[in-house]
C-alpha positions in Angstrom: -3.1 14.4 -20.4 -4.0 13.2 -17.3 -3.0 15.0 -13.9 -2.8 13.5 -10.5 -0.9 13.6 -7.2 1.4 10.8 -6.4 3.0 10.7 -2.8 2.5 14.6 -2.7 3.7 16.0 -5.7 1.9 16.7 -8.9 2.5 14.6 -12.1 1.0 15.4 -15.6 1.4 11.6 -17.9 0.6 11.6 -21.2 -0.7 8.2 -21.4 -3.7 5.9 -22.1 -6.4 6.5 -19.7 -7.3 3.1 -19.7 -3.8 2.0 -18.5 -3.3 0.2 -15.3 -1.9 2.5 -12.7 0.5 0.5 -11.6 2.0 0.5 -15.1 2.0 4.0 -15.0 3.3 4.4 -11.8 6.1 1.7 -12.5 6.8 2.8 -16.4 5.8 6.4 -16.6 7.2 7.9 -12.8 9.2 5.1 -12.3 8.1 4.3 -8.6 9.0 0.3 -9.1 8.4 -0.4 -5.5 4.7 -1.4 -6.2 4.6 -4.4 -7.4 2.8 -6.8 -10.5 1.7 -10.3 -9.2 -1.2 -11.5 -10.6 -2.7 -8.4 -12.7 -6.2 -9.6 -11.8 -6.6 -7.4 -8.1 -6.2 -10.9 -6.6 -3.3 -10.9 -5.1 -2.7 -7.4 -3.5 0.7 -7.1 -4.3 0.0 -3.4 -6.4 -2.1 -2.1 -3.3 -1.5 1.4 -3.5 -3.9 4.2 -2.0 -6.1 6.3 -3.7 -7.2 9.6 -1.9 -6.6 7.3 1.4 -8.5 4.0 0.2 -6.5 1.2 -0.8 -6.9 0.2 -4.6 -5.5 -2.9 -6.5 -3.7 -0.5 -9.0 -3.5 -3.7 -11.8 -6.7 -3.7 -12.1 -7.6 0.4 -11.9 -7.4 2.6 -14.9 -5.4 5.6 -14.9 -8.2 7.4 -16.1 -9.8 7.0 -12.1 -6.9 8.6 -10.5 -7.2 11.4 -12.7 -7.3 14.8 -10.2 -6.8 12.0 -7.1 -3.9 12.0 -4.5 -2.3 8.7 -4.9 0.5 7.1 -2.4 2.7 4.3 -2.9 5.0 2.6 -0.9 7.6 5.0 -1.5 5.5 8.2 -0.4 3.5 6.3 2.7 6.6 6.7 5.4 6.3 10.4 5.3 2.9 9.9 7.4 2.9 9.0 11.3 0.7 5.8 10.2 3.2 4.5 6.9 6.3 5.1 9.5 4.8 3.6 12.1 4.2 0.3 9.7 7.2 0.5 7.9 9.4 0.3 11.5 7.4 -2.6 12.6 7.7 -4.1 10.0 11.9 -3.9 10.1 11.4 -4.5 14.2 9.7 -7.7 13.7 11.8 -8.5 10.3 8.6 -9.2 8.5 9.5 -9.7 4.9 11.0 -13.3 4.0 11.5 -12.7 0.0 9.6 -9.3 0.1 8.0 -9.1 -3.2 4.2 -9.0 -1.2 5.6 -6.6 1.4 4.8 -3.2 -0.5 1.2 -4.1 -1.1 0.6 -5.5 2.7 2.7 -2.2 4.2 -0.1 0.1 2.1 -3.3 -2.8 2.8 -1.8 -2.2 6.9 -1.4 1.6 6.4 -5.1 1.6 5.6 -6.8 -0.3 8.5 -4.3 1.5 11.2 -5.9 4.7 9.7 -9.1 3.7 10.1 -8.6 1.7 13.4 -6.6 2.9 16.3 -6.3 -0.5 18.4 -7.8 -3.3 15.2 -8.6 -6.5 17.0 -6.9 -10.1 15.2 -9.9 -10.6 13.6 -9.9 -6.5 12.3 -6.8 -7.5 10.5 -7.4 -10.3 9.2 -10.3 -8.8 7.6 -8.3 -5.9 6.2 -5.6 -8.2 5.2 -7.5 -11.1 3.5 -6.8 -9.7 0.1 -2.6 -10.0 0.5 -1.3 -13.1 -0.3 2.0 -14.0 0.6 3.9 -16.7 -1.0 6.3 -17.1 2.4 3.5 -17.1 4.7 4.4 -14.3 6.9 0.8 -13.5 8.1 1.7 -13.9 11.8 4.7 -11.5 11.5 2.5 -8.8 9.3 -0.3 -9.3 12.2 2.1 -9.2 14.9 3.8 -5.6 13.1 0.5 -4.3 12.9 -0.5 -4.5 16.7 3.3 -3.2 17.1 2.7 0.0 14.8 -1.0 0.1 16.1 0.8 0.6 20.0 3.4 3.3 18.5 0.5 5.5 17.4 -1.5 5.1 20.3 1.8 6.2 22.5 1.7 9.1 20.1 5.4 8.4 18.5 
């Protein structure tokens, strides 16, 4: 039995420790917005965060999240920094087919936490690990300064 926290609440899975945490996050709680893409932490589409620090969840066991506060896309809007994101990203209509938009949300969510006003080449550092097959990486940078200016106005 392995107990962690996911987007607040705890959650007991009786489950291979050496299972991806997406799979159990996706199979086991049934949280489907993080998405598979390339199942070899490549891609960043299964970004989730891990006690704050975003992790490829493909690629880490279940057995490292054990007693950890995990967040996924659909627990990050209930901070000030995943709201912040999330609105940008609907204000500058960021996702084109969406499937990368989860993992870049959560990847964003990350650097705005750790830097109030991150600099073009800031997010294209934090970023550089999100692929996205539409090529929206103008619009996610442009939603990021926007979400970066709605925290810094204190909304």
């Amino acid at each position: 039995m392995i107990k962690l926290t996911v987007n607040g609440r705890p959650a007991t899975l009786d489950a291979d420790p050496d299972m991806p945490l997406l799979w159990a996050l996706r199979e086991d709680l049934q949280l489907t917005g993080t998405k598979f893409g390339c199942g070899m932490a490549l891609c960043g589409a299964c970004t989730v965060h891990l006690d704050g620090q975003p992790v490829r969840s493909c690629s880490t066991p279940l057995s490292a999240a054990a007693g950890k506060k995990v967040t996924t896309i659909e627990g990050v809007g209930a901070t000030k920094t995943g709201r912040a994101a999330q609105l940008a990203w609907l204000k500058l209509d960021v996702p084109q087919c969406g499937y990368c938009q989860s993992g870049q949300i959560m990847s964003a969510c990350a650097l705005l936490a750790q830097k109030k006003s991150p600099s073009d080449a800031d997010i294209d550092q934090a970023m550089s690990g999100n692929i996205c097959r539409c090529g929206t990486y103008n619009q996610v940078r442009a939603a990021i300064h926007d979400a970066a200016a709605t925290l810094r106005k204190g909304a």
